[in-house]
C-alpha positions, 0 to 999 in steps of 0.5 A, spaced: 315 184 377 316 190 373 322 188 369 316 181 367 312 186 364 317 190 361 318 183 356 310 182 355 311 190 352 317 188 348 314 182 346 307 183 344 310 190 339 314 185 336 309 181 336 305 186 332 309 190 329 308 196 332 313 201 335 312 204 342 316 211 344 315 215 351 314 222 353 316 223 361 314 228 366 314 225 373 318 218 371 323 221 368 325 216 363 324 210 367 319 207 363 323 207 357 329 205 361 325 200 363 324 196 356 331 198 354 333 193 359 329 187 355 333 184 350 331 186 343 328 192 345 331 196 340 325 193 335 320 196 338 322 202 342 323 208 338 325 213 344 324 217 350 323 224 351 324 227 359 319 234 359 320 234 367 320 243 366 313 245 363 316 249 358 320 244 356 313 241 355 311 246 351 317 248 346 320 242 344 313 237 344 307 243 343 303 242 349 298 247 349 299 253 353 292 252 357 293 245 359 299 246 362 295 251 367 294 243 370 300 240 370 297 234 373 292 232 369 289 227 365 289 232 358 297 233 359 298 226 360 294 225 354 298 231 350 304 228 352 303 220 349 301 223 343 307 229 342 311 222 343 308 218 337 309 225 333 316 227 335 319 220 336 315 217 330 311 211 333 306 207 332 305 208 340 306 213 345 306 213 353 305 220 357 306 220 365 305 226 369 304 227 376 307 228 383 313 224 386 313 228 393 315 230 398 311 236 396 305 238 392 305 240 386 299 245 383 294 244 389 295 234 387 298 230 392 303 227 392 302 220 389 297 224 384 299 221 378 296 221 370 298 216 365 296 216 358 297 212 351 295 214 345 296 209 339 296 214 332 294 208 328 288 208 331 287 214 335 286 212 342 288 214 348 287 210 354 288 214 360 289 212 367 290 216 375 293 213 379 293 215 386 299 211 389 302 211 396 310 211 398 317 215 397 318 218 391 321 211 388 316 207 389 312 213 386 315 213 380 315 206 379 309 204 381 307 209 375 312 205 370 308 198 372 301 202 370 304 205 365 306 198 362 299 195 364 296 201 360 301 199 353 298 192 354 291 193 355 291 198 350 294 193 345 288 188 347 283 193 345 286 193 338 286 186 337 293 185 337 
């Protein structure tokens, strides 16, 4: 299912033209990993970067001090898109963050998850929480899936 979707994403960046980059917390690669896995990809996907620690978030993609307060949220998902589009040099950039579990993390659930996608060309950001069921595994894939879906209505909304 995911690996379908994953080729829609692909497709529809050809498609139009656009390049499409990550910057993950909670996925740790794996949405990138995901269109990686679609043949031609390399037209479209500019790159990932796995921000897992937050001073990672903070020195090598810039997010602000004060929103990494609340690791969990819809602004560092929406901060981490963007970092995507700037340091990677895209057209669009995907954000994850959130808690894979067992454990909570900064007061959120486990299965609490924010994703976000920025399109720099227009400057929208659509953003989604997600409140997911499972281990970790199916945590973070369940993110991948609704992070490709964000891509793809995000396109949609461009006309594209």
């Amino acid at each position: 299912m995911t690996a379908l979707l994953a080729a829609r994403v692909v497709k529809a960046c050809i498609d139009t033209g656009v390049t499409l980059a990550t910057a993950e917390s909670l996925t740790a690669g794996l949405v990138a990993a995901r269109i990686a896995e679609v043949p031609g990809c390399s037209a479209m996907l500019r790159g990932g970067v796995i921000a897992y620690a937050t001073d990672v978030k903070a020195q090598v993609l810039g997010l602000d001090q004060e929103s990494l307060e609340q690791v969990v949220s819809e602004a560092v998902a929406s901060q981490l898109a963007q970092a995507a589009t700037r340091v990677l040099g895209s057209d669009i950039g995907v954000g994850t963050t959130g808690v894979a579990g067992p454990d909570w993390l900064a007061g959120e659930r486990p299965g609490t998850v924010w994703i976000a996608v920025f399109d720099a060309r227009s400057d929208v950001t659509l953003t989604s929480r997600l409140e997911l069921k499972g281990d970790r595994a199916a945590i973070r894939e369940g993110t991948v899936f609704a992070s490709l879906e964000l891509v793809l209505a995000l396109l949609a909304e461009a006309g594209e």
